[in-house]
VEXVOPA-443615 format. One record per atom (N, C-alpha, C): residue number from 1; x, y, z; residue in one letter; atom name. Coordinates in steps of 0.1 Angstrom, whole numbers, padded with zeros to 4 digits. Layout:
<atoms>
(NUM; (X; Y; Z); "A"; "CA")
...
</atoms>
This chain:
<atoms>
(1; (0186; -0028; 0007); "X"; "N")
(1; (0174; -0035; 0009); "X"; "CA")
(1; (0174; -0040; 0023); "X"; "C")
(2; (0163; -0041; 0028); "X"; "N")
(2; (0160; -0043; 0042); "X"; "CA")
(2; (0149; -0050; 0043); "X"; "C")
(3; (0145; -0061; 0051); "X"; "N")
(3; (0136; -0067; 0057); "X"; "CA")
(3; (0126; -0065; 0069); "X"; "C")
(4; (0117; -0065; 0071); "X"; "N")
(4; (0114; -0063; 0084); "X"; "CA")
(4; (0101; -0065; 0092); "X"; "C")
(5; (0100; -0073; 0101); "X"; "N")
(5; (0093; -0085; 0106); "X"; "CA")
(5; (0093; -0078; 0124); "X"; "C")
(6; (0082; -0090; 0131); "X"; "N")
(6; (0077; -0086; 0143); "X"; "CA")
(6; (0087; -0096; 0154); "X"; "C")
(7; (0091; -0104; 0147); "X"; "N")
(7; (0103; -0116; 0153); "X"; "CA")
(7; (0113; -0109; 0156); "X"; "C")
(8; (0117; -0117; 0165); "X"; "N")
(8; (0125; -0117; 0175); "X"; "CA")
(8; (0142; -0117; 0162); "X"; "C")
(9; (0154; -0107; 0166); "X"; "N")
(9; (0167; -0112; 0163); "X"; "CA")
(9; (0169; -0129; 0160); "X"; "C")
(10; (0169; -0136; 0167); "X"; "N")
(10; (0171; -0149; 0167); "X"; "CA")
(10; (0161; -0157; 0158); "X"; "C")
(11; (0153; -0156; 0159); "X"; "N")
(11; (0142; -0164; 0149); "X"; "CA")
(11; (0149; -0161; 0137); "X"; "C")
(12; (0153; -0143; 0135); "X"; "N")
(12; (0154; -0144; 0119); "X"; "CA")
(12; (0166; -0148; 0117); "X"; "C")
(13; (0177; -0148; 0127); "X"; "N")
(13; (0191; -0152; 0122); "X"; "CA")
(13; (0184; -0167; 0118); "X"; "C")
(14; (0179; -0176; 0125); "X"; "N")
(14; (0179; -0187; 0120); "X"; "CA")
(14; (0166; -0188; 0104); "X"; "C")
(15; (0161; -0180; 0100); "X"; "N")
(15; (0151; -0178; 0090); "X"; "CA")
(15; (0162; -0174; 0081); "X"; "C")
(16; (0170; -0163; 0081); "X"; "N")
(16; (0181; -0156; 0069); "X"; "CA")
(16; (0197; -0173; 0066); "X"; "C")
(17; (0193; -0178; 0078); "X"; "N")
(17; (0201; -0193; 0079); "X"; "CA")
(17; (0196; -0207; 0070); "X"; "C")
(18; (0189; -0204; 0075); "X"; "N")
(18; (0176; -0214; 0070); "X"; "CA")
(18; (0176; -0212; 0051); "X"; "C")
(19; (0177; -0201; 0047); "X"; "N")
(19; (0168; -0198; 0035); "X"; "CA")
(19; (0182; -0192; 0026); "X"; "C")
(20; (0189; -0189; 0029); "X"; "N")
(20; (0203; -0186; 0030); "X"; "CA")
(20; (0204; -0172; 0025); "X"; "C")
(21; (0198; -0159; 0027); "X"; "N")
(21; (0195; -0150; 0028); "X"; "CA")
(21; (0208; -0138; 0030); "X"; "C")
(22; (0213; -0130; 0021); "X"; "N")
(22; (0221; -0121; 0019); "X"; "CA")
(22; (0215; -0105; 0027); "X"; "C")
(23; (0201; -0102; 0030); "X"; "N")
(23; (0196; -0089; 0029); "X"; "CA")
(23; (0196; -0093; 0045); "X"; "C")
(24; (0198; -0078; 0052); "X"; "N")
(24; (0197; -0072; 0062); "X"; "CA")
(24; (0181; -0075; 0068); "X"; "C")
(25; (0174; -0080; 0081); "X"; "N")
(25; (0165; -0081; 0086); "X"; "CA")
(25; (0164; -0074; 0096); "X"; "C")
(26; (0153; -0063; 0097); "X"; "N")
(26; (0152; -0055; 0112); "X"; "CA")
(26; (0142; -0058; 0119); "X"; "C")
(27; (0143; -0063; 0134); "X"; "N")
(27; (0134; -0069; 0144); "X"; "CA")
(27; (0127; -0055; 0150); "X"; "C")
(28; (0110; -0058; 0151); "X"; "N")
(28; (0106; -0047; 0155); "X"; "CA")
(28; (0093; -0056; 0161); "X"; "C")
(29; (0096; -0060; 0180); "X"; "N")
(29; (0088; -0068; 0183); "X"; "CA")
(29; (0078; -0057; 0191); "X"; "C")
(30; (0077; -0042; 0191); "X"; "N")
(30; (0071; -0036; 0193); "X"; "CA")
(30; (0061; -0030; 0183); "X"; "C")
(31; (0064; -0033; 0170); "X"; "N")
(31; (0058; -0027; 0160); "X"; "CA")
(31; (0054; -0012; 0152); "X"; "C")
(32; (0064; -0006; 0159); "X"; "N")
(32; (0066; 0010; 0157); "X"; "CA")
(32; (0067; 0010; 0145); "X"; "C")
(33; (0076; 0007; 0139); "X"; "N")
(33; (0079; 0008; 0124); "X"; "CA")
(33; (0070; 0000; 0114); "X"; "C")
(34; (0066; -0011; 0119); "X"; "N")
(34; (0054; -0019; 0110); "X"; "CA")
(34; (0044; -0009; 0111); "X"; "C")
(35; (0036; -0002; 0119); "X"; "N")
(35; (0027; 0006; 0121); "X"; "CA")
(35; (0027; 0019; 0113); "X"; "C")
(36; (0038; 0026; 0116); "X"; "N")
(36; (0046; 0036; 0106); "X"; "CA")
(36; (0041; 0033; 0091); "X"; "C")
(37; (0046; 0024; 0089); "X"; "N")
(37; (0049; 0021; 0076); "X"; "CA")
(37; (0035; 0013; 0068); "X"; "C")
(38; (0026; 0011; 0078); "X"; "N")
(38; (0006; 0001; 0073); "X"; "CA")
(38; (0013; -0010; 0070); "X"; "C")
(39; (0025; -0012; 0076); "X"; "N")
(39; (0027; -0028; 0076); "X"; "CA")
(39; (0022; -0038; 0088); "X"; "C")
(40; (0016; -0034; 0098); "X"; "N")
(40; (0005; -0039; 0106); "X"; "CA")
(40; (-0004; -0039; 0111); "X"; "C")
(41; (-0013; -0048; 0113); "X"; "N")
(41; (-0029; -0044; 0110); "X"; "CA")
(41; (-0039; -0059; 0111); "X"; "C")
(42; (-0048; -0053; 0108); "X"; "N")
(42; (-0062; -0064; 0107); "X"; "CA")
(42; (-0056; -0075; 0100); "X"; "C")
(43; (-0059; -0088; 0098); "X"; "N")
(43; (-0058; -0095; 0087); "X"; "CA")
(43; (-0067; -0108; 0091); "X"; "C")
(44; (-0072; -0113; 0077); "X"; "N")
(44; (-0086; -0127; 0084); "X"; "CA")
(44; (-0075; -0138; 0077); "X"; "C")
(45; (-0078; -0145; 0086); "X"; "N")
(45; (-0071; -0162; 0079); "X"; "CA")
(45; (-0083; -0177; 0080); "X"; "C")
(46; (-0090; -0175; 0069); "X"; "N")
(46; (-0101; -0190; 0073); "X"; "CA")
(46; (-0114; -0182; 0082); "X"; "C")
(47; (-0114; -0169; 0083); "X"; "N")
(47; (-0125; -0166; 0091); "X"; "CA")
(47; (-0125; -0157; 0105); "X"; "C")
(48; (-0109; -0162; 0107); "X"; "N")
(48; (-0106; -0157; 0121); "X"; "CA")
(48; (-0095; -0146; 0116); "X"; "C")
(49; (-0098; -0136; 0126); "X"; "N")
(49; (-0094; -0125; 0127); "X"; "CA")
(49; (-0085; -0121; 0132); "X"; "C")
(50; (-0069; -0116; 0133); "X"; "N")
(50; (-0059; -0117; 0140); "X"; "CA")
(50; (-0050; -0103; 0136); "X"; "C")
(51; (-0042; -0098; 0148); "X"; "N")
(51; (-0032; -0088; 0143); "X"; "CA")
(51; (-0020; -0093; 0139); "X"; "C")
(52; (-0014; -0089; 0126); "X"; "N")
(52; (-0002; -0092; 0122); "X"; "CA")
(52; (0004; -0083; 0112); "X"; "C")
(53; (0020; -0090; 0104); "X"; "N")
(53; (0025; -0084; 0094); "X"; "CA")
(53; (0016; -0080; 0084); "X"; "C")
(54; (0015; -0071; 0075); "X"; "N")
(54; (0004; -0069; 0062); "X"; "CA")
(54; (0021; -0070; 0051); "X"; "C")
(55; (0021; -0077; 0043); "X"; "N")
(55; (0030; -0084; 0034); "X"; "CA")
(55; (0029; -0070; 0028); "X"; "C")
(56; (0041; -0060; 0026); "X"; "N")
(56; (0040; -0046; 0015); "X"; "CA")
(56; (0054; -0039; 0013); "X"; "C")
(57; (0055; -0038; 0001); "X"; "N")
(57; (0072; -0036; 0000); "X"; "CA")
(57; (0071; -0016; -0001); "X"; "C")
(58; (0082; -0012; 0007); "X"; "N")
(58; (0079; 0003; 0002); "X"; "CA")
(58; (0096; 0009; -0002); "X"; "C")
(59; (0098; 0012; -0012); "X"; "N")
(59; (0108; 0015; -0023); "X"; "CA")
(59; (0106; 0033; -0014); "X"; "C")
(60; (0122; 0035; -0012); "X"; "N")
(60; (0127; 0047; -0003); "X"; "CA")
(60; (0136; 0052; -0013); "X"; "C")
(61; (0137; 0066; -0020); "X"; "N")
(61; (0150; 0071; -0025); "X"; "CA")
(61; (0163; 0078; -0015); "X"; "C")
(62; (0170; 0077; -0022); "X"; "N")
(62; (0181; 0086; -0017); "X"; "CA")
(62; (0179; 0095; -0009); "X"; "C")
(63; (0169; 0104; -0011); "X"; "N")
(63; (0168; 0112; 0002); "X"; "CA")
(63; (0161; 0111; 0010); "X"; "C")
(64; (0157; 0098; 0012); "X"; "N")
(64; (0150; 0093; 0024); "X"; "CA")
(64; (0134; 0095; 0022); "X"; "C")
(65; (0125; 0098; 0010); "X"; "N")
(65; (0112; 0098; 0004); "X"; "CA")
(65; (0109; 0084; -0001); "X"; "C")
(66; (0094; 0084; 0003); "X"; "N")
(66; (0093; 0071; -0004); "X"; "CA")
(66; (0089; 0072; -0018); "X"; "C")
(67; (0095; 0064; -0027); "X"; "N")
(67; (0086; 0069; -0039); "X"; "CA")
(67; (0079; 0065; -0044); "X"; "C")
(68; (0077; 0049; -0037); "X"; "N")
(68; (0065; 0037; -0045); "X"; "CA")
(68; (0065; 0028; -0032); "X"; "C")
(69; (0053; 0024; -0031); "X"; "N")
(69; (0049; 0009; -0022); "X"; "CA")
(69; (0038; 0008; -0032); "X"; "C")
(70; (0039; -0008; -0030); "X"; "N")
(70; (0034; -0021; -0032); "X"; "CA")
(70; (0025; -0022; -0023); "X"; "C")
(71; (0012; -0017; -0024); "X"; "N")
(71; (0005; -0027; -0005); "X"; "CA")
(71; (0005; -0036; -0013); "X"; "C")
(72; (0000; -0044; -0021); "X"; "N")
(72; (0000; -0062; -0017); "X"; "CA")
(72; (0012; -0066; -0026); "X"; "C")
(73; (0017; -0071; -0017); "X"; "N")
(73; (0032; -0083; -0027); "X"; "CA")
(73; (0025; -0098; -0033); "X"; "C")
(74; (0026; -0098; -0043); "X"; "N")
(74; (0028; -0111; -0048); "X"; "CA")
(74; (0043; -0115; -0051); "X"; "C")
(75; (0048; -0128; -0051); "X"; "N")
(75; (0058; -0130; -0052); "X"; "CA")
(75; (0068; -0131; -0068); "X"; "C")
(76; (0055; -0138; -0077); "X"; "N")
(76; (0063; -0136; -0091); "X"; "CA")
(76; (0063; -0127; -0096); "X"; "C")
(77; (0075; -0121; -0102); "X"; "N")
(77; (0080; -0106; -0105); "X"; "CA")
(77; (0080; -0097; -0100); "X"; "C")
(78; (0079; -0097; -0088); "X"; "N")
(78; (0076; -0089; -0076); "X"; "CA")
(78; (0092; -0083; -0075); "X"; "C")
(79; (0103; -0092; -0075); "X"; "N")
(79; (0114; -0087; -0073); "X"; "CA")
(79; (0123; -0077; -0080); "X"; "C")
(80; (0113; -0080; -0098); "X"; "N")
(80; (0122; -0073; -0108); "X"; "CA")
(80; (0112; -0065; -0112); "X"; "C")
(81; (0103; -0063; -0108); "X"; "N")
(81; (0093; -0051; -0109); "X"; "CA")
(81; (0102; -0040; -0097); "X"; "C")
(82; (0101; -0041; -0089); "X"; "N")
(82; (0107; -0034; -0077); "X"; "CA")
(82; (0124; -0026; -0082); "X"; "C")
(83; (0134; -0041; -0083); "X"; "N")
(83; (0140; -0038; -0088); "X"; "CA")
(83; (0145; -0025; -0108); "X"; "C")
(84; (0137; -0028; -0114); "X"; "N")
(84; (0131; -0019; -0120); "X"; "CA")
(84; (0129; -0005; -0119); "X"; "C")
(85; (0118; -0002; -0105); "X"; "N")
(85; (0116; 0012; -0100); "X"; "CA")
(85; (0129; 0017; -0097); "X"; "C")
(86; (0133; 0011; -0088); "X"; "N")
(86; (0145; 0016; -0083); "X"; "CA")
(86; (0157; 0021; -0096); "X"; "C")
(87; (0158; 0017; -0100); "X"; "N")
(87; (0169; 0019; -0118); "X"; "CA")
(87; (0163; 0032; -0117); "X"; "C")
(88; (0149; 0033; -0116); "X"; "N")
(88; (0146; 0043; -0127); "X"; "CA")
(88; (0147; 0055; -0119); "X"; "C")
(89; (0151; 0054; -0107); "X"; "N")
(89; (0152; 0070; -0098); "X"; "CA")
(89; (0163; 0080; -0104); "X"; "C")
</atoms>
């Protein structure tokens, strides 16, 4: 399992610190991989309009295929739904 955000190394060490976090975080303040992946993009907050993270989990098998994303994450059961797919490869 992997994380992966527009932040800086340091921000997340101290967020994986903070929160006390076991899972691997990859910094991509260029957004190659967020883009790759339609994890960044448009997003409105209150009206205003801004580029950021798009919150989406994408489940990868063994040979390196994706076999399921999530575009929108909700947080309850979100983990053991996920967890779940993955069993079932």
């Amino acid at each position: 399992m992997i994380g992966a955000s527009a932040d800086a190394v340091e921000k997340q060490d101290k967020f994986k610190a903070k929160h006390n976090l076991k899972i691997a975080l990859a910094s991509d303040p260029e957004h190659d991989m967020l883009e790759a992946y339609g994890a960044w993009g448009e997003k409105t907050l209150y009206g205003r309009k801004f580029l950021g993270v798009i919150r989406k989990t994408v489940l990868i098998d063994s040979s390196g295929r994706i076999a399921r994303i999530w575009p929108k994450v909700s947080v309850d059961g979100h983990a053991e739904e996920v967890l779940a797919a993955a069993k079932a490869l």
